[in-house]
N, C-alpha and C positions, 0 to 999 in steps of 0.2 A: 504494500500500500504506500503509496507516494502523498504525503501530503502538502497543496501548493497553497498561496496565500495572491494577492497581487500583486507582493513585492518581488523585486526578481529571486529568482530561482536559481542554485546548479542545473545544469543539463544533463550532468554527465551521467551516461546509462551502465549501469554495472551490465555484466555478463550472469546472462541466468538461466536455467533449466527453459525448457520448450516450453515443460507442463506448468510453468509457473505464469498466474494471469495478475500483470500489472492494473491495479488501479490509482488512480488519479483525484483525488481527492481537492476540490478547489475553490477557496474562498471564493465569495460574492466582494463584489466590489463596493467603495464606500458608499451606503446610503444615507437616505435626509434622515433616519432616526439613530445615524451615527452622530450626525453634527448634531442634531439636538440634544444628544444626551451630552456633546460637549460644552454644550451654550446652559445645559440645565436647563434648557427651554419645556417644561414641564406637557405645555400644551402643543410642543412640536413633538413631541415622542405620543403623544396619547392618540393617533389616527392609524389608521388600518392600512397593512401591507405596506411600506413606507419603501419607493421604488429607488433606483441611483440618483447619487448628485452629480453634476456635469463631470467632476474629477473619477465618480466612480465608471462613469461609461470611460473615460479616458485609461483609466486601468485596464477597463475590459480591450481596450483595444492595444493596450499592451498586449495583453495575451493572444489576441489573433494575431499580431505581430511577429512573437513569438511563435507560436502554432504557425504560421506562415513559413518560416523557415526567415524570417528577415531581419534578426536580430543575434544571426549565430548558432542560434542553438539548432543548430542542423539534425543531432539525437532527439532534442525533445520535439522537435516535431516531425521525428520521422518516427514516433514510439505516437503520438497523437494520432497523427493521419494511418496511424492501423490499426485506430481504435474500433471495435467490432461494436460497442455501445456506450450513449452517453445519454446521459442522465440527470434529473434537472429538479427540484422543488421549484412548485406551481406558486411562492411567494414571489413576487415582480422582482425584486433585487437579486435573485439567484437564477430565475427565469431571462434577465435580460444582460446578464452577466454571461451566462451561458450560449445565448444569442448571438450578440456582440463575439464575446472571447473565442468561445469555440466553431464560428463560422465559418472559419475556412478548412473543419471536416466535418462538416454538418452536412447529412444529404439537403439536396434545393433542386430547382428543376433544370437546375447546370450539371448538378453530380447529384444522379441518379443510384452511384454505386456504395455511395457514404451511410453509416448510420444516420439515420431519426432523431429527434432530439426528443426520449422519452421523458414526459412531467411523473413525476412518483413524491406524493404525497408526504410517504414515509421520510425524504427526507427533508419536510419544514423542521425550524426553530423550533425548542420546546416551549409550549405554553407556560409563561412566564404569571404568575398572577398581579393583575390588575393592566398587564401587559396588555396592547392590541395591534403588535407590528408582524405577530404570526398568524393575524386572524384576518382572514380577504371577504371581500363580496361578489368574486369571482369561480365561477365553474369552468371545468373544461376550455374549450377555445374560448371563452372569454376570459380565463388567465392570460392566456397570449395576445389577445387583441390589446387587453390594457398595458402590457407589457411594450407592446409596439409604439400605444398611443403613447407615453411615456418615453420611449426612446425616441419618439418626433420630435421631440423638443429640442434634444442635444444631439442633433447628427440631422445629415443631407436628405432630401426627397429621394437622391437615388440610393443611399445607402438605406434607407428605409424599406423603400421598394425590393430593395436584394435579401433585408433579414426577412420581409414578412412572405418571401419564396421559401423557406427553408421550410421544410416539412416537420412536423410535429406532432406528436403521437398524446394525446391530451385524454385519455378513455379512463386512466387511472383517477384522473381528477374530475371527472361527468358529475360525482356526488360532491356534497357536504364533505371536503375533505380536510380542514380543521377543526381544532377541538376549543369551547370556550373553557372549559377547564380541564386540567392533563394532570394525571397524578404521577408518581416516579414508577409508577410499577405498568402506567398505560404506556411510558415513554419505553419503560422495558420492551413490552410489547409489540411497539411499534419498531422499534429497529432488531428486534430477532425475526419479524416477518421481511426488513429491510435486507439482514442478513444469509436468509433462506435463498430471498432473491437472488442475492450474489452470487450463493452457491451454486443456483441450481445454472444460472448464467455462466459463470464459469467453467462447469461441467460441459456446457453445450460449447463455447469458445478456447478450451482449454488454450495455453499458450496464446492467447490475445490479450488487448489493453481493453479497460474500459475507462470513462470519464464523468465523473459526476462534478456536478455544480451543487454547491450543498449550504445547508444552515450552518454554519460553524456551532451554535449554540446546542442543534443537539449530539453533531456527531464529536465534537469535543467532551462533552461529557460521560462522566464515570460506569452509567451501563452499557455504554457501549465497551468502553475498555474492559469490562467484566466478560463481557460476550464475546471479545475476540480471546478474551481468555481463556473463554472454555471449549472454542473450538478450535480447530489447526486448518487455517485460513491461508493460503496463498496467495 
């Protein structure tokens, strides 16, 4: 497991078994309920899904950059673009992080041969209480659409036009897919079904990458580290 942030990165690719499936693990870029919890702005943090601030799309497109091959890192984007699947929480800051960042191996109706950019629930932020920056008013493609309408503001008509070709697999998020209150043992829950997932993805890609776009908030936290504890994860 690799895990990246939006600051830069090493690139460098150790040598490893066939059967071994690299994942990618990759912060969302900064959002408006980052600056306002640094302003302490009480009434900037209390609104729902809080999308990128202009600096946060500019990270993102660090990483496309990167992922491009146009900033050196010729391994890390030749371990990306063989990514067999990537992966996205349907919160707009991780959704449009994912967008942006990982665009150029994102199938679209240019590259037909690329993974989908799957939305999976499982990995939103954990319900925080009194929190509302992991709770959306968004289902399905209208996560993404608000996601887009959102990146309209800080980038081009045509690079707009180019994310919202990228094809996107939104069926995990069709319901209710946040929780207004989340207990430690539903967050359990939710990342051992996230963790099944992997496996069972794994099995079918053995020796491939995958790439998720994630909450830090829940996959940083301690049940998860229990769970990769208890199983032997590659």
């Amino acid at each position: 497991v690799r895990v990246a942030s939006m600051a830069p990165v090493s690139s460098r690719v150790e040598a490893r078994p066939d059967d071994v499936v690299v994942i990618y693990v990759i912060r969302h870029g900064q959002s408006r309920w980052n600056v306002a919890r640094e302003r302490n702005d009480l009434f900037g943090m209390l609104r729902l899904d809080h999308p990128l601030t202009p600096l946060g799309v500019e990270q993102a497109r660090a990483l496309a950059a990167a992922a491009a091959g146009r900033k050196g890192d010729s391994e890390l984007a030749a371990e990306l673009a063989a990514a067999q699947a990537i992966w996205a929480s349907p919160l707009a800051r991780a959704l449009e992080t994912a967008l942006v960042g990982l665009h150029p191996v994102l199938r679209s109706s240019a590259r037909q041969d690329a993974p989908a950019l799957v939305l999976k629930p499982a990995l939103r932020e954990k319900k925080r209480p009194g929190g509302l920056d992991s709770i959306s008013a968004r289902r399905g493609r209208g996560c993404v659409r608000r996601a887009l309408a959102f990146l309209g503001r800080d980038i081009s008509s045509a690079d707009a036009a180019e994310l919202a070709s990228v094809q996107v697999d939104a069926r995990e998020a069709a319901r209710r897919w946040w929780a207004w209150v989340e207990s430690r043992n539903a967050l359990r829950r939710r990342i051992r079904r996230l963790l099944l997932d992997l496996e069972r993805r794994g099995r079918a890609t053995r020796g491939g990458r995958a790439a998720d776009a994630a909450q830090g908030g829940a996959l940083r936290r301690r049940p998860l580290r229990d769970e990769l504890g208890s199983r032997q994860h590659h």
